[in-house]
N, C-alpha and C positions, 0 to 999 in steps of 0.2 A: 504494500500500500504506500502511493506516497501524499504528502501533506506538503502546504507551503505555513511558513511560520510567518510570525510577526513582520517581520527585514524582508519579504519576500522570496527565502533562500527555499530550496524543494530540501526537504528531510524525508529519510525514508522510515517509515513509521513499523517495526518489527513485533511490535505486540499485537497476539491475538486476540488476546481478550476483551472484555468490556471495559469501554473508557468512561469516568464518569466524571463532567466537570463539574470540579470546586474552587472557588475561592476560599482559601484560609492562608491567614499567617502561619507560617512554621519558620523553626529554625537549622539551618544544616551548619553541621560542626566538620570542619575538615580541619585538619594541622593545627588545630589549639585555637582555632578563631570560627567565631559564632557570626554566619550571616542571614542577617533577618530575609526572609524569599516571602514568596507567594506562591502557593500550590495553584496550578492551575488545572489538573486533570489526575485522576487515578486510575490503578487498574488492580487488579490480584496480585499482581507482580512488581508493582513499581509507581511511580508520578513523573509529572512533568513541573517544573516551576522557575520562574523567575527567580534572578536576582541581580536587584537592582547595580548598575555599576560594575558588575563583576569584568573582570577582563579575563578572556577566555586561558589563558596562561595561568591563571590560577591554578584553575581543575582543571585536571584532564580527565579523560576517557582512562577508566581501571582503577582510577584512584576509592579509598575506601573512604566513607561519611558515615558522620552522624545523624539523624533523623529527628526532631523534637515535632511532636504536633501542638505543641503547646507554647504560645512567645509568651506567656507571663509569666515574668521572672519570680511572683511571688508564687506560682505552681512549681513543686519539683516532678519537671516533666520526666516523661521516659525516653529512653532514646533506644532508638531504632539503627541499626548497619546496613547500611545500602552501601551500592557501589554505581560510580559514574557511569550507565552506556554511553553519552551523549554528551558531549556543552558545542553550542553556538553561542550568535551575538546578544539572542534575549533570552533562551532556556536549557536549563538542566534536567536530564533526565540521569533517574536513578531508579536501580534495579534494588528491589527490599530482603536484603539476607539475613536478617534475626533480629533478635532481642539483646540489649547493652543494658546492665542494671545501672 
């Protein structure tokens, strides 16, 4: 399947399953720093989400992340292990491999 994204770049979209858009604040932990995103779609396997400012050199594609569905800092959220499929110029997609206590 392919998809055009925001920047009108063509992404090829690999997931089979059901996509379901959401808006929600999350936060994704990579290398000890916490960036506020927005979830923009989910699936059984994975999401899609902005983040704001990001420059694509940051993350790459295999890198491992943290997952928060929760940005209030006065909640202690849970965090979730994904890992990068995906970054372009406006989203990340991450694949959801467990549970981080």
């Amino acid at each position: 399947m392919m998809a055009i994204n925001a920047a009108g770049e063509k992404i090829t979209c690999k997931r089979s399953g059901t996509r379901f858009d959401v808006e929600q604040d999350i936060i994704i932990h990579h290398k000890g720093i916490k960036y506020p995103s927005k979830m923009k779609n989910i699936s059984i396997t994975g999401l899609i989400a902005s983040i704001p400012g990001l420059s694509p050199d940051t993350i790459q594609p295999g890198d491992a992340c943290g997952l928060s569905f929760s940005s209030d800092p006065k909640v202690k959220a849970e965090i979730y292990s994904s890992k990068v499929s995906r970054v372009d110029s406006s989203q990340i997609a991450l694949n959801f491999l467990g549970f981080i206590l």
